[in-house]
C-alpha positions as CSV (number, residue, x, y, z in Angstrom):
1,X,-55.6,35.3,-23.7
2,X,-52.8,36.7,-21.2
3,X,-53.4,35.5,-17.7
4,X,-53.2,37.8,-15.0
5,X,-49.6,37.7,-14.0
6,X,-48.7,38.9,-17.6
7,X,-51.3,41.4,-17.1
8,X,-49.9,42.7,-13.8
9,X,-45.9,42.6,-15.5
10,X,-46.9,44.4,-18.1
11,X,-49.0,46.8,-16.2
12,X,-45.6,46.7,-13.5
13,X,-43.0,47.4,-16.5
14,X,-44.8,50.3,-18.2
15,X,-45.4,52.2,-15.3
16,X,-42.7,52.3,-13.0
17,X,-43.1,49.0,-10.6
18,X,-41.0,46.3,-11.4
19,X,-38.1,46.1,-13.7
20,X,-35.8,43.3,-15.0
21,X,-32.1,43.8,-13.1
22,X,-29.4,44.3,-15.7
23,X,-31.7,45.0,-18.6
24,X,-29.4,47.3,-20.2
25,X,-26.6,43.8,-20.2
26,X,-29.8,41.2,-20.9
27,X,-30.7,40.5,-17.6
28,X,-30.0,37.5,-15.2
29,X,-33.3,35.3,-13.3
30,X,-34.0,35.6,-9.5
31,X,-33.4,39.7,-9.9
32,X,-35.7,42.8,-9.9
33,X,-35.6,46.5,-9.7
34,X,-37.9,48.5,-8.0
35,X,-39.0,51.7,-10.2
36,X,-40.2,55.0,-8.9
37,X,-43.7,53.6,-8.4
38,X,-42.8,50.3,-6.9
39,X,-40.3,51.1,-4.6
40,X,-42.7,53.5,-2.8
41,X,-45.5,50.6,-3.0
42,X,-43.2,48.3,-1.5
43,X,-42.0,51.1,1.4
44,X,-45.3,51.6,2.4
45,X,-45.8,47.8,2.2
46,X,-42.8,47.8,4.9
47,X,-44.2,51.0,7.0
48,X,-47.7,49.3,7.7
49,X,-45.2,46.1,8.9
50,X,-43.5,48.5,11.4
51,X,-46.8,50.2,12.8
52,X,-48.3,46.7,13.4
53,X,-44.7,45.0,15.3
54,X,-42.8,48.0,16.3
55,X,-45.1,50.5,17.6
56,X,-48.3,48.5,18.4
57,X,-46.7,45.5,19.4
58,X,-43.2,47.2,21.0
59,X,-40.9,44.7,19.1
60,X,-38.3,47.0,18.6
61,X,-36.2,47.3,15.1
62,X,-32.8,46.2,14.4
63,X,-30.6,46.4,11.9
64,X,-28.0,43.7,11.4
65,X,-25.2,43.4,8.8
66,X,-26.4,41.2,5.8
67,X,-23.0,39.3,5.5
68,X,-22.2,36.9,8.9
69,X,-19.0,34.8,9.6
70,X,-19.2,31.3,9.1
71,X,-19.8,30.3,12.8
72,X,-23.4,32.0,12.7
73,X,-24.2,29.8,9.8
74,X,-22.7,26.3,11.6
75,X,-24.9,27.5,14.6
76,X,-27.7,27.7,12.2
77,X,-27.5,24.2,10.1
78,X,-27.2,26.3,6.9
79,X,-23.6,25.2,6.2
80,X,-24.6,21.9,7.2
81,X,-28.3,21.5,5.7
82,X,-29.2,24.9,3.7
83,X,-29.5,23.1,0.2
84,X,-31.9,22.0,-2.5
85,X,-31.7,19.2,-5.0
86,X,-29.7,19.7,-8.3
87,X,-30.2,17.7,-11.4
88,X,-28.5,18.9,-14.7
89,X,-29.1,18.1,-18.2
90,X,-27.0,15.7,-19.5
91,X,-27.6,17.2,-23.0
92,X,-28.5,21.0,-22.5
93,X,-26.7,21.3,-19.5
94,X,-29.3,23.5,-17.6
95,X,-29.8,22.8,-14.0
96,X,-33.1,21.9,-12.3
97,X,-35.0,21.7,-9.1
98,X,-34.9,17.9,-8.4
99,X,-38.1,17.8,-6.6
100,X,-39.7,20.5,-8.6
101,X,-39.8,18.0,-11.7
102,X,-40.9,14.9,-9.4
103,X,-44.4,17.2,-7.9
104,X,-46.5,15.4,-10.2
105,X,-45.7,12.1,-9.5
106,X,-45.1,11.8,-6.0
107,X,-46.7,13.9,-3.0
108,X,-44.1,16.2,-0.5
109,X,-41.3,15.2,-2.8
110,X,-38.9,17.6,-0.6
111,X,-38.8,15.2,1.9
112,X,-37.0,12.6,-0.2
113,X,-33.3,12.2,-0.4
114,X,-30.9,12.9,-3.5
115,X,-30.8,9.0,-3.9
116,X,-34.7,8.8,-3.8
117,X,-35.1,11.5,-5.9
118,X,-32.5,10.3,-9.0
119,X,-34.6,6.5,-8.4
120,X,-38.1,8.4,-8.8
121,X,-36.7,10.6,-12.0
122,X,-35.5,7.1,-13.8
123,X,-38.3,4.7,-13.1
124,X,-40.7,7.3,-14.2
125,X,-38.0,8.4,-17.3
126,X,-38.1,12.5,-16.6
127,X,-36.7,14.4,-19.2
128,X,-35.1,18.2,-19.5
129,X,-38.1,20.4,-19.5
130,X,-36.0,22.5,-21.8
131,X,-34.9,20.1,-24.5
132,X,-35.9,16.3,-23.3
133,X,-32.6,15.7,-22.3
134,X,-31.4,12.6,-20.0
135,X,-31.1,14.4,-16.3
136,X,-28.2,13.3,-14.5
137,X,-27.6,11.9,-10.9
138,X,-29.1,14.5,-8.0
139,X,-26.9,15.7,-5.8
140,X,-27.4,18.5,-2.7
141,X,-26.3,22.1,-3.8
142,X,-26.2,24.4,-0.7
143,X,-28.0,28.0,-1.6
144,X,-26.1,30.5,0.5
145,X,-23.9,33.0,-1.5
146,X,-20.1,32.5,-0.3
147,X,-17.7,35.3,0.0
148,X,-14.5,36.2,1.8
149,X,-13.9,38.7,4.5
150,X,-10.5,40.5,4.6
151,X,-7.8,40.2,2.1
152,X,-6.0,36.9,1.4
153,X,-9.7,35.4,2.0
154,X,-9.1,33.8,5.0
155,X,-12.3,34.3,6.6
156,X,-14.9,32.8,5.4
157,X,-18.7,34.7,5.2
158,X,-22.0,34.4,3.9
159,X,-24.3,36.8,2.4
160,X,-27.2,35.8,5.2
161,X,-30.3,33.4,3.7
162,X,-32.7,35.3,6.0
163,X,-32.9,38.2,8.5
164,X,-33.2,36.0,11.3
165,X,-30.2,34.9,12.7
166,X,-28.8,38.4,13.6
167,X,-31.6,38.8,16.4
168,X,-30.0,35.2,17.2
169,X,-26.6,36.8,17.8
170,X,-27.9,39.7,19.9
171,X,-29.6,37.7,22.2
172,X,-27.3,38.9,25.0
173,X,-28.0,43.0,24.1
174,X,-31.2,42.2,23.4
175,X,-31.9,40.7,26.9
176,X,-30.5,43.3,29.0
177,X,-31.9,45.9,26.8
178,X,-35.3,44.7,27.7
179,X,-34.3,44.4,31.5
180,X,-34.4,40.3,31.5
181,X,-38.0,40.8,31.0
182,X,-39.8,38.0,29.2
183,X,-41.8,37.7,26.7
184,X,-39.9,40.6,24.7
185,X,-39.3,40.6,20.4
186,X,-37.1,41.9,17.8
187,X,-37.6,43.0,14.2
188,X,-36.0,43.6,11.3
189,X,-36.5,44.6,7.6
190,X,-34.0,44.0,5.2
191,X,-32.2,41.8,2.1
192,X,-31.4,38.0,2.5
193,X,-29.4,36.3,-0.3
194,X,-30.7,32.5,-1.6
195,X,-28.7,30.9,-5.0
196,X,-31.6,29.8,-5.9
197,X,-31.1,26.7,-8.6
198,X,-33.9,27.8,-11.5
199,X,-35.7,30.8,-10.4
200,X,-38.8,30.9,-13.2
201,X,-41.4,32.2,-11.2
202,X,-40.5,36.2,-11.8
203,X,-40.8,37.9,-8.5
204,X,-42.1,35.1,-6.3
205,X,-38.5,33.5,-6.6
206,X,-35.8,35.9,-6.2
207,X,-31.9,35.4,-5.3
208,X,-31.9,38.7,-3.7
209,X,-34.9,39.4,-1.7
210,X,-36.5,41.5,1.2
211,X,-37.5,39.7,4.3
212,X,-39.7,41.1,7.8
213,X,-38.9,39.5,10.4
214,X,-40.1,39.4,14.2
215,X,-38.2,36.9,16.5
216,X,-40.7,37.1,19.7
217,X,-38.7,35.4,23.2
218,X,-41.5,33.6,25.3
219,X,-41.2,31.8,28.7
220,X,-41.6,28.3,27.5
221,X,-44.2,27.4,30.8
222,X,-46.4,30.0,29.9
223,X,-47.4,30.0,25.5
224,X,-50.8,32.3,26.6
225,X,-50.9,36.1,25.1
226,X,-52.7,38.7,27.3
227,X,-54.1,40.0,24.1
228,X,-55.5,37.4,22.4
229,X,-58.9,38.1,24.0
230,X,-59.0,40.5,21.3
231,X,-58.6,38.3,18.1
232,X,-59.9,35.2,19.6
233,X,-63.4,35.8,17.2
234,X,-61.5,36.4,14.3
235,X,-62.8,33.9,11.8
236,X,-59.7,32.7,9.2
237,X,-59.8,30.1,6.5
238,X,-57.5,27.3,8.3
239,X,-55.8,24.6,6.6
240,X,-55.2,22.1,9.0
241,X,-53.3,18.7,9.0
242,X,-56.4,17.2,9.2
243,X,-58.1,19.7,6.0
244,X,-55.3,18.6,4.1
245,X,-56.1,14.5,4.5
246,X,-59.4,15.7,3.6
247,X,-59.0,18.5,0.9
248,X,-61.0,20.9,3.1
249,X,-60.3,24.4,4.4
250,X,-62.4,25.2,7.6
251,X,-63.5,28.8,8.2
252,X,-62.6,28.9,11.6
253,X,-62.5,31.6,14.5
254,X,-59.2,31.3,16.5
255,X,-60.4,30.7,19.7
256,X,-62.3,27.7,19.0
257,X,-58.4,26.3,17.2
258,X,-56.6,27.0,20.3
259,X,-59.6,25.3,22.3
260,X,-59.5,22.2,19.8
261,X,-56.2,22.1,19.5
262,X,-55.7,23.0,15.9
263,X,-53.2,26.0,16.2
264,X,-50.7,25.0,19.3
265,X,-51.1,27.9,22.1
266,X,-52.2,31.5,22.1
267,X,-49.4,32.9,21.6
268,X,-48.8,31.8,18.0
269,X,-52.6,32.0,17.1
270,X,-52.2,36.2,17.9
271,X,-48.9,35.9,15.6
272,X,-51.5,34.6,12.7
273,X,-53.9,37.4,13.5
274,X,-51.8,40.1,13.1
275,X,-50.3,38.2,9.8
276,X,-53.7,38.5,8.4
277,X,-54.8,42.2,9.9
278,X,-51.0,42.8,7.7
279,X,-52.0,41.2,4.9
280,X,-55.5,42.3,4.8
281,X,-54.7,45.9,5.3
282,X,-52.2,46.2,2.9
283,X,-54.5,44.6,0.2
284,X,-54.4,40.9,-0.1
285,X,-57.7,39.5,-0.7
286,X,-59.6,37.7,2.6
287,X,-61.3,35.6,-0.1
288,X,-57.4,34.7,-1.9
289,X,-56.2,34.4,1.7
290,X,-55.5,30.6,3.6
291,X,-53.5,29.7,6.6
292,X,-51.8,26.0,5.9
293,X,-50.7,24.1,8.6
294,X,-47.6,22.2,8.1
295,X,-47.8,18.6,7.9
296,X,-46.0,16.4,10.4
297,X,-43.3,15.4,8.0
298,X,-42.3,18.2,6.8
299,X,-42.5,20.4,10.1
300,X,-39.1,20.6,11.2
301,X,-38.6,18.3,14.2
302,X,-37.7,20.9,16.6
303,X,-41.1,23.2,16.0
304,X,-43.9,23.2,18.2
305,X,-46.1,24.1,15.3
306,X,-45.9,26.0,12.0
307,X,-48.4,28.0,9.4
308,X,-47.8,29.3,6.5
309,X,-50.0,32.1,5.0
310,X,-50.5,31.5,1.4
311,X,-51.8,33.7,-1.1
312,X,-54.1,32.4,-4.2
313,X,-52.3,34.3,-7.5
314,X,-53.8,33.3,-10.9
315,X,-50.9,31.9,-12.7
316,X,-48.8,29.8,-9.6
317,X,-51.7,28.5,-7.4
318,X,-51.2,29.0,-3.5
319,X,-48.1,30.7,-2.6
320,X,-46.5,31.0,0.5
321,X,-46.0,35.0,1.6
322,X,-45.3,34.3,5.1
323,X,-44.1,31.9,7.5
324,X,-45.3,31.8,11.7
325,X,-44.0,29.3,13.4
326,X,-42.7,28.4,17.5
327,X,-39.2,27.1,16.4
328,X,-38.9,26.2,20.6
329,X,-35.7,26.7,22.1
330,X,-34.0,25.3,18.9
331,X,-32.2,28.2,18.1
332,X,-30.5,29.8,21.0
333,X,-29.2,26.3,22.4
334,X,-27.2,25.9,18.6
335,X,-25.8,29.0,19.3
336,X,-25.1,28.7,22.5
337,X,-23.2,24.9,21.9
338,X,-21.4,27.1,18.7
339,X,-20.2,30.0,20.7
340,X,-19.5,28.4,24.0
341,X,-21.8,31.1,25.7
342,X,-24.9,31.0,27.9
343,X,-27.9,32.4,26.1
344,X,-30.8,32.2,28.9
345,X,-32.8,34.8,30.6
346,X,-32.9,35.1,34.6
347,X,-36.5,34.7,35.5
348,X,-37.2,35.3,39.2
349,X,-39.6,33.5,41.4
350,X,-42.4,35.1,43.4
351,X,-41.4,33.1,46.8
352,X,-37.5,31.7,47.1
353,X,-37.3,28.3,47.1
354,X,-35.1,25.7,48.9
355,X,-33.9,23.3,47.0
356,X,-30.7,19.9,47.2
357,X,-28.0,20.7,44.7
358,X,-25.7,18.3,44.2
359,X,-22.1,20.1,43.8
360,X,-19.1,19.6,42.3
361,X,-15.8,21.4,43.1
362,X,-12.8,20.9,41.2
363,X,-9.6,22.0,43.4
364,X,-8.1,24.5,40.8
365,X,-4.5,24.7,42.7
366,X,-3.9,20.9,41.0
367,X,-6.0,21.1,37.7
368,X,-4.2,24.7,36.9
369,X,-0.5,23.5,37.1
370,X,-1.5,20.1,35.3
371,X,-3.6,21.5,32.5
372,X,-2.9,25.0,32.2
373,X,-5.0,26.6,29.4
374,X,-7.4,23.6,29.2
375,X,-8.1,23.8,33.0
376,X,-11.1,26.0,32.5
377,X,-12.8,23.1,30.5
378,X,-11.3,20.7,32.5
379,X,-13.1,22.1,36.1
380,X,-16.8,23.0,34.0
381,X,-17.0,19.1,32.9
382,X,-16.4,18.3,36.5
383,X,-18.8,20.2,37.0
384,X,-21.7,19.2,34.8
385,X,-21.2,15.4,35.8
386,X,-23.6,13.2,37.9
387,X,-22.8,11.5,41.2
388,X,-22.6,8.3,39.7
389,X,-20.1,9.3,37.5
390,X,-17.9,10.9,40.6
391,X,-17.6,7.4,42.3
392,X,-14.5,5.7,41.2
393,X,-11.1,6.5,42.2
394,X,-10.4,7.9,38.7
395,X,-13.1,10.2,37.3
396,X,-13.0,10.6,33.5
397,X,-14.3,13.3,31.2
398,X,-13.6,14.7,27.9
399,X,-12.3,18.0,26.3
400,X,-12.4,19.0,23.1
401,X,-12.8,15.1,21.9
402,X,-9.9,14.1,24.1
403,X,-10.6,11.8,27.2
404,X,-8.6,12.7,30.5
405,X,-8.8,10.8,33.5
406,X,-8.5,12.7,36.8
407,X,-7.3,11.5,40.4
408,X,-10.6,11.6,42.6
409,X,-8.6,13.3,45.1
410,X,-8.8,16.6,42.9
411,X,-12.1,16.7,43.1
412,X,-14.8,17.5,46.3
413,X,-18.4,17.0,45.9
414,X,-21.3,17.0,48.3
415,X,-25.1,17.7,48.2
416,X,-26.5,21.0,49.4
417,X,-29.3,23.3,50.8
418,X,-29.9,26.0,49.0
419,X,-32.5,29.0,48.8
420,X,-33.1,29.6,44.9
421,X,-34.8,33.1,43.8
422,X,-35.1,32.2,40.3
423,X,-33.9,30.1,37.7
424,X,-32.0,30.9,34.1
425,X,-34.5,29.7,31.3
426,X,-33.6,29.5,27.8
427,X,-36.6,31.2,26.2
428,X,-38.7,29.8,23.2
429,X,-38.9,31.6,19.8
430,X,-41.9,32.4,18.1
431,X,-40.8,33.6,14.5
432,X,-43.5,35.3,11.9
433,X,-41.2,35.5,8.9
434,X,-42.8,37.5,5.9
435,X,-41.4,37.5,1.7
436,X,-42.4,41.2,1.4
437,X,-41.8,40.9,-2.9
438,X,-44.3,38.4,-2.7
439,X,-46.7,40.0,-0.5
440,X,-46.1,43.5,-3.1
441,X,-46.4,41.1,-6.3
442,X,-49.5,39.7,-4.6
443,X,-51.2,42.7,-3.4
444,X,-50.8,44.0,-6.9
445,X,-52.2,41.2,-8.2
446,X,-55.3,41.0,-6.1
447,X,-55.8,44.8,-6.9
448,X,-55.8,44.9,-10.8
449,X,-58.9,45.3,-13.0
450,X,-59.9,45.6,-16.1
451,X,-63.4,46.7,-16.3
452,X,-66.0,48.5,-19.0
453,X,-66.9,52.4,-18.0
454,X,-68.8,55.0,-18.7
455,X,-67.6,58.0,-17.7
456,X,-67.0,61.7,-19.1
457,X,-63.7,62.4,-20.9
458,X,-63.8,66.3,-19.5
459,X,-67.0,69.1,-18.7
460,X,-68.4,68.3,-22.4
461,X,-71.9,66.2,-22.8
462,X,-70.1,63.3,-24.6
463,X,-68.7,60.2,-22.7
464,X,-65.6,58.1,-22.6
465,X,-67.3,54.5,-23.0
466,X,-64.9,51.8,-23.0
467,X,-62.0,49.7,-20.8
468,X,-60.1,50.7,-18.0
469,X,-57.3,49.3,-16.1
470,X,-57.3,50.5,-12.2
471,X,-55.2,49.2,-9.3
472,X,-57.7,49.0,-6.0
473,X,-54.6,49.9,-3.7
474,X,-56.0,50.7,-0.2
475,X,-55.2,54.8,0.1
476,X,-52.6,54.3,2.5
477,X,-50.6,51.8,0.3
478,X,-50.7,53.3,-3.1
479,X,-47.6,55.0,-4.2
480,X,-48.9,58.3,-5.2
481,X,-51.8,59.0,-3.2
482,X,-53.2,62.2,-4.7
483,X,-53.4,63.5,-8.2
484,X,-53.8,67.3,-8.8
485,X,-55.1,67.8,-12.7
486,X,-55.6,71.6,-14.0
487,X,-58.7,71.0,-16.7
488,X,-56.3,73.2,-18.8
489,X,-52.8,73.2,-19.5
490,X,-53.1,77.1,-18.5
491,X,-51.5,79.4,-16.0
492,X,-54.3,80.4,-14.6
493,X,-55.6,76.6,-13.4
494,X,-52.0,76.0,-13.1
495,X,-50.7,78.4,-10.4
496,X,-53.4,77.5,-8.0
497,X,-53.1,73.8,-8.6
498,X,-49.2,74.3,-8.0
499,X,-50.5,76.0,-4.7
500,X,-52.3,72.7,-3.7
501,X,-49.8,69.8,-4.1
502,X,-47.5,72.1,-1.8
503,X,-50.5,71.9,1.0
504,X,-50.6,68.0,0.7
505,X,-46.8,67.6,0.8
506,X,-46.2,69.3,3.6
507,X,-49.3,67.4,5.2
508,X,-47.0,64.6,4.0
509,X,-49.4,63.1,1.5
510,X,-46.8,61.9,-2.4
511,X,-49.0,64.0,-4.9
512,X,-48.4,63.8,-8.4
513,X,-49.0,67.4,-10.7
514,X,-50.2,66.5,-13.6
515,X,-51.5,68.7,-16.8
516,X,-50.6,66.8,-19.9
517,X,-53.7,65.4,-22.1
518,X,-57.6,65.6,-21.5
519,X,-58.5,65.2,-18.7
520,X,-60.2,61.6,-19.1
521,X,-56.7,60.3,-20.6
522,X,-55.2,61.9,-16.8
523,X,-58.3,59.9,-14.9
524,X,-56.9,56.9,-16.6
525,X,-53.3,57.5,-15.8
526,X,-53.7,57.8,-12.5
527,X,-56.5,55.0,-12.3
528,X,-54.0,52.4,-13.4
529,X,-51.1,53.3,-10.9
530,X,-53.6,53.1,-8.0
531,X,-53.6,57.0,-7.0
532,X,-56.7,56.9,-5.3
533,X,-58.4,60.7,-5.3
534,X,-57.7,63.1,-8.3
535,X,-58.0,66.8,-7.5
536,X,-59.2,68.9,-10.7
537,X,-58.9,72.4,-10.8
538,X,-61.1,74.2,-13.0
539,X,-62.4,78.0,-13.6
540,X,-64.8,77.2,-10.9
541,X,-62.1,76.9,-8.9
542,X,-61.0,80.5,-9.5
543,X,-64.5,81.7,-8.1
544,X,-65.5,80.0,-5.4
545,X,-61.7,78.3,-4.0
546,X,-63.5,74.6,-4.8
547,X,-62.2,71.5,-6.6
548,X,-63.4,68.6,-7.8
549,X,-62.3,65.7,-5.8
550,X,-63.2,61.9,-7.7
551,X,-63.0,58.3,-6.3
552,X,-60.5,55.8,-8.1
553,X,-63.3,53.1,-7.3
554,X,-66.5,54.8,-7.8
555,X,-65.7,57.4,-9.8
556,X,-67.8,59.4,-7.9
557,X,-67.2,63.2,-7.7
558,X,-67.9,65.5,-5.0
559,X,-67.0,69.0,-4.7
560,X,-64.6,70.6,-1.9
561,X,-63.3,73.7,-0.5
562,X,-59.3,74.3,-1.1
563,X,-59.0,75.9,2.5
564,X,-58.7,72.8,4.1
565,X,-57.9,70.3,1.2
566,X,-54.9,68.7,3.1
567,X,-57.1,67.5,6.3
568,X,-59.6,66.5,3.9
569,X,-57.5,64.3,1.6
570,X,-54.9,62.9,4.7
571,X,-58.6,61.8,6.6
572,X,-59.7,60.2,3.6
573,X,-56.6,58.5,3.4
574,X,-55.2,57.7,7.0
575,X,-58.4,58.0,9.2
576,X,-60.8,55.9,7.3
577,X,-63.2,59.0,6.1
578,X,-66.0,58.0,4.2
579,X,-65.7,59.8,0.1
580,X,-69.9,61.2,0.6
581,X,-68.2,63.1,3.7
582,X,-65.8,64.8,1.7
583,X,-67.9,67.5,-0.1
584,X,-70.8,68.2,-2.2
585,X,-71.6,65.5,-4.3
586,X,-72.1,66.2,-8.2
């Protein structure tokens, strides 16, 4: 019997959702199209993102290129430390996630090293998945996509590994465009590029892949949210440190985690609350829906704390769809040691303060002639070092890896009062990172059904008993959101069914016209693409300007006037209208 992810592919292929890339050329792993149908899912997906962080939240959208020089990436630790572990085949010669064949035998086997790993895979004699093959030594394989930038190739670039690091780099804009107001957040929406080693999961491991990202800048002394009054009763299924020691997820609201200090501050327990409003609203299931905290070692060491939202899907288990985590100041101080540039916001204080300051200042008219281009660096590491340091007759320092000794007499110091209004703070990041393919391939997931109906083909007395498929797409997700079915494939039903998908577009509602087959065969159609409410015209119609308006879910009926069939169908959709209010019933 097919388990549900074949179900879904299938179900994905024949109508319009997902495609294998490069079919026409037999296809590649880690790549899939978008058809008619999914790309609209998967824009909506996207749209609900915006309304929840751009317009209810403010974090404005940017839009960064999706190929950065190399610096960004040192900055980052990606050119450093962005790699998995590659075995290969010593027979076969396919390659292999190292710790992806080790998950059996060992617990949090990416936390081991390649030499680890190759010790585990010989004691424990692993073989080739593909064709029992000896597997050769591991060895790190770094996952960004290189490319040059210019002719010649001298500059080096990277198709970016995630959305992120662009807000990174317009820290400074961004700052000033928010009038050094803190806490402030950016967005964005777009493709990141990972070489993965064995992608074999379909769409929830891609090499090219669409990531939403909010980067949120908080003052560091002060992690509380003034909204989180609001969500603090919402009740989620936690995964904690502790739940995972004990194999137990704790239905939990998230004021009482913050209070027992399960989820770190406020402000990242609101980030997981709007994660799951997302998630929920788009159509995950609550009851397929956990929040896993990450354990201590294999939290990054500069995090505060981390959660990932993971989604149960049939076939892979629990899958992470989104990452929220307060990655600190980590961040901004790599790319400020990498750029040579301050990246701090001014914060001021209510009351000045008077405050000592030791100072140091270097007497430029004898550095300048003596170092000349180096003199800058020369007088700001004067300036960064301690008294004790400043006591000899010779002061030393070093630039750029070279150690230069400096008469004392170029140099005056002296301790000072002064009255401070504020202080430059490098802010703290608080980064929800969301897998929008996964969330799509999940949502589509949770909504399929197959189910036994009875239901009438068309207006005769006999009835359609058997199985349908249907898609339970909330309205406001579903790629085609109205379908408009003549009962005939005549002019007569036709001309004023014509007359009602042009009132729904321009009420800006995707309607589909469709008059091919009985209408049963049509209710099916449009049951297994998710279209939610199917608009039949009929000769009633023609008398008394009514249609017949049925329910994907129910398949209940009710009957409705045409005069104001836009307002009726974009309420059912958008504003939450319940189907009994939207005519007669039948």
């Amino acid at each position: 019997m097919a388990d549900k992810y074949e179900q879904v592919l299938e179900l994905a292929k024949r109508r319009g959702f997902l495609w294998n890339s490069f079919e026409l050329y037999g296809g590649t792993a880690g790549f899939f199209d978008y058809g008619p149908l999914g790309a609209m899912l998967k824009r909506r997906v996207e749209n609900i993102w915006r309304d929840i962080f751009v317009i209810n939240e403010g974090y404005y959208e940017i839009e960064a290129p999706t190929i950065g020089i190399e610096d960004i990436f040192i900055a980052s630790g990606h050119v450093g430390g962005f790699s998995d572990p590659l075995t290969e085949c010593q027979k076969c010669h396919e390659d292999f996630r190292a710790d992806h064949l080790v998950k059996d035998i060992i617990e949090n086997p990416d936390t081991l090293s390649s030499e680890e790993l190759t010790d585990i895979i010989g004691k424990n004699n692993v073989r080739c998945p593909e064709c029992g093959g000896k597997l050769g030594n591991v060895y790190e394989f770094n996952l960004m996509f290189k490319t040059a930038i210019g002719p010649g190739g001298k500059r080096i670039g990277y198709l970016r590994p995630e959305t992120a690091q662009g807000m990174f780099v317009d820290f400074p804009r961004l700052v000033k465009f928010y009038r050094d107001h803190l806490p402030f957040g950016a967005t964005q929406i777009g493709k990141a590029y990972r070489n993965e080693i064995s992608p074999r999961q379909g769409v929830i491991r891609l090499r090219e892949f669409t990531q939403a990202e909010a980067e949120i800048f908080i003052d560091p002394r002060d992690k509380t949210h003034p909204k989180f009054k609001e969500v603090a009763d919402l009740a989620m299924n936690l995964y904690s440190q502790n739940g995972q020691v004990s194999g137990e997820t704790t239905k939990m609201s998230l004021g009482d985690a913050v209070k027992n200090g399960i989820i770190a501050h406020e402000f990242l327990a609101y980030c997981l609350a709007m994660t799951y409003q997302f998630l929920v609203r788009v159509g995950v299931s609550p009851e397929k829906l956990r929040f896993r905290q990450h354990m201590k070692d294999e939290m990054a060491h500069y995090a505060a704390d981390c959660w990932d939202a993971e989604i149960l899907s049939d076939r892979f288990g629990w899958v992470e769809v989104v990452g929220i985590a307060d990655r600190t100041d980590f961040d901004l101080k790599a790319h400020a040691k990498q750029s040579e540039k301050e990246l701090s916001v001014y914060v001021s204080y209510d009351t000045p303060r008077k405050v000592q300051k030791f100072v140091v200042k270097p007497d430029m008219g004898v550095l300048g002639p003596m170092f000349k281009g180096k003199a800058g660096k020369v007088a700001n590491a004067l300036k960064a070092l301690r008294p004790e340091e400043l006591s000899g007759d010779v002061i030393e320092v070093t630039v750029d890896g070279e150690k230069i000794k400096i008469d004392k007499k170029s140099v005056k110091f002296e301790t000072v009062t002064e009255e401070i209004h504020g202080e430059n703070i490098i802010p703290h990041v608080i980064e929800p990172s969301f897998g929008i393919d996964r969330i799509t391939y999940s949502l589509l997931e949770h909504s399929y059904f197959e189910e036994e109906t009875k239901e009438k083909a068309d207006d005769e007395e006999e009835e359609n008993e058997g199985k349908r498929i249907v898609l339970r797409l909330p309205p406001e997700v579903a790629p085609v959101q109205a379908a408009v079915l003549p009962l005939l494939s005549r002019d007569e039903l036709r001309k004023p069914g014509n007359e009602i998908v042009g009132k729904l577009r321009k009420a800006g509602i995707l309607v589909a016209f469709d008059d091919s087959g009985t209408i049963g065969r049509r209710y099916r159609r449009n049951d297994e693409i998710g279209t939610p409410y199917s608009i039949t015209v009929d000769y009633r119609t023609l008398e008394d300007d009514t249609v017949t308006i049925r329910d994907r879910d129910t398949m209940k009926q009710v009957r409705a006037p045409v005069s104001d069939i836009e307002k009726n169908v974009y309420d059912l959709i958008y504003r939450g209208k319940s189907f009994d209010d939207a005519g007669k019933g039948i």
